[in-house]
N, C-alpha and C positions, 0 to 999 in steps of 0.2 A: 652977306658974303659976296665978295665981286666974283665975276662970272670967271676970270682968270684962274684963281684959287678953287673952284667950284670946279672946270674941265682937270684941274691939277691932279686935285683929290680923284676925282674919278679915273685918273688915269693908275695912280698909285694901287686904286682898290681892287684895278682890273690885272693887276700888275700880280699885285700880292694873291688875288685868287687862281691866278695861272701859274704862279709856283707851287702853292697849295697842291693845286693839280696834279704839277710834276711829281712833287714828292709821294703822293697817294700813289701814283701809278709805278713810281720806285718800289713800293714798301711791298707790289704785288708779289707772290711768289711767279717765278717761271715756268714759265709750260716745259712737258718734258717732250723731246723732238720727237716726232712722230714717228713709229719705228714701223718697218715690214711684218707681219704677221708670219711666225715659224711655217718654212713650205713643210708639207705632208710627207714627199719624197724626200730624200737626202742625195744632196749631188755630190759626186764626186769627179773631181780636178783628174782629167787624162790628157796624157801628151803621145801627140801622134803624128806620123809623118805622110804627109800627102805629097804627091807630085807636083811641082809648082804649079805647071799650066791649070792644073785643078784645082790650085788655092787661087792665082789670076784668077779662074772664072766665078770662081765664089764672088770673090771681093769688088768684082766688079756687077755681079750683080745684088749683094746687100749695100753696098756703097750708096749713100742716104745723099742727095743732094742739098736737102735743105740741113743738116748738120753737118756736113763737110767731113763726112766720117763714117763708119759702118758701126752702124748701135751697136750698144753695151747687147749682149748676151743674143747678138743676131746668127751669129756661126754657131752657136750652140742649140739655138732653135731648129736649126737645118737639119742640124747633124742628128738629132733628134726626133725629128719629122719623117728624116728619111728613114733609121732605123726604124721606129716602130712600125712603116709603108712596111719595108722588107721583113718584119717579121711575121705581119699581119699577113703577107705572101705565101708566107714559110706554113705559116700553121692554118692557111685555106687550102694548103696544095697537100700537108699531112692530110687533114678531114677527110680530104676529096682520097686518097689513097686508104684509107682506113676505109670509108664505104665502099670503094670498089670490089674491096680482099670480102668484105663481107658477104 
């Protein structure tokens, strides 16, 4: 067999087993997208009005420079962070009035 015919075929075989390939990895079933795992709380959507200067100061300080944007669910972090501060206020300043009475 000349050496011509000989690299031909080998190129044909490599050809044909890289479609092979293809097709196996078609025939795969699809992963299903990776979903969030159900949160434990359940949130609920509130609309609120704030004073601008007080939304400016937010926004300028969640404002993300490396995404050119204030992240997904960063106002609601806050907003959140801060209640539970003031609640946690609230129910050390009851405690502390309940042991005094006593």
């Amino acid at each position: 067999m000349a050496k011509h015919s000989r690299n031909h075929l080998y190129f044909w075989l490599n050809a044909m087993s890289t479609i092979a390939y293809v097709q196996t990895l078609s025939q795969l079933p699809e992963r299903p997208p990776m979903s969030r795992p159900p949160s434990v709380t359940k949130r609920i959507s509130k609309n609120i009005s704030l004073p601008e200067y007080l939304v400016a100061r937010m926004e300028l300080e969640l404002y993300s420079e490396v995404d050119g944007r204030i992240p997904v669910g960063a106002q609601s972090q806050l907003i959140e962070a801060l209640l539970r501060q003031h609640y946690t206020r609230q129910d050390n300043a009851q405690a502390t009035f309940v042991k005094e009475c006593q």
